[in-house]
N, C-alpha and C positions, 0 to 999 in steps of 0.2 A: 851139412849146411842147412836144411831143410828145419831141425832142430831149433839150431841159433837161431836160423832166420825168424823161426814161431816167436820164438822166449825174446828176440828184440822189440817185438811189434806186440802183445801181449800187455807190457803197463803200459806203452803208450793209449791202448782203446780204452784200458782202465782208468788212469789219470783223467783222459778226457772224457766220460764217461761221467766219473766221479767230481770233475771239478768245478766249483763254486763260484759259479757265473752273480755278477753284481748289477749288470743291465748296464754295464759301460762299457761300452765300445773298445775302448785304448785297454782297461783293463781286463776286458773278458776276451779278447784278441792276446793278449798275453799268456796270462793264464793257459790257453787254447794251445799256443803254439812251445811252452818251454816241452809238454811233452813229447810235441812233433819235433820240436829239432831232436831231442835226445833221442827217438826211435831211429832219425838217420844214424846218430851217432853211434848207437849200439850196433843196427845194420851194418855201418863200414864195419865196425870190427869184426863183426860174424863173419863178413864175405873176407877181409882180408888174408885171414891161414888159408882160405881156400883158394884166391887168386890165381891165375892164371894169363890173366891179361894186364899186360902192364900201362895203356890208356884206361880201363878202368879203377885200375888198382891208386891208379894218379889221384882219378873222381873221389876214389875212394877216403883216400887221405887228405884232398883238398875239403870232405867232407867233414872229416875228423876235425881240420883245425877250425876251419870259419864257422861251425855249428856252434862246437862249442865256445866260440867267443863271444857266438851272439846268445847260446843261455846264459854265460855270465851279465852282460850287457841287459837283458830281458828281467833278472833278477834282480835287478837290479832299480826297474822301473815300479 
């Protein structure tokens, strides 16, 4: 799990690291957070083969959908 968990969080510090802030608020707050939602999004999946609890495993997937609805939504901006 230890693995996954590195390689989910990895381009997220890269993306935002790398990414090309405009001095605008709405849009440098975007930019900032598509890569934060998608390192939840990698995370659930890393933890879920491993799961074991099934109130997280819930989190886990409530993560999975409403994240990525709001990268598409964010992409959108």
């Amino acid at each position: 799990f230890k693995n996954a968990l590195d390689a989910s969080m990895v381009p997220m510090m890269k993306a935002m690291e790398n990414a090309k802030l405009a001095n605008k608020v709405d849009k440098d707050f975007v930019a900032l957070m598509i890569p934060h939602h998608q390192s939840a999004v990698d995370m659930a999946k890393a933890y879920l083969p491993y799961s074991n609890n099934n109130k997280i495993r819930a989190i886990a997937e409530q993560i999975l959908a409403s994240q990525q609805e709001e990268i598409a939504w964010l992409k959108k901006q």
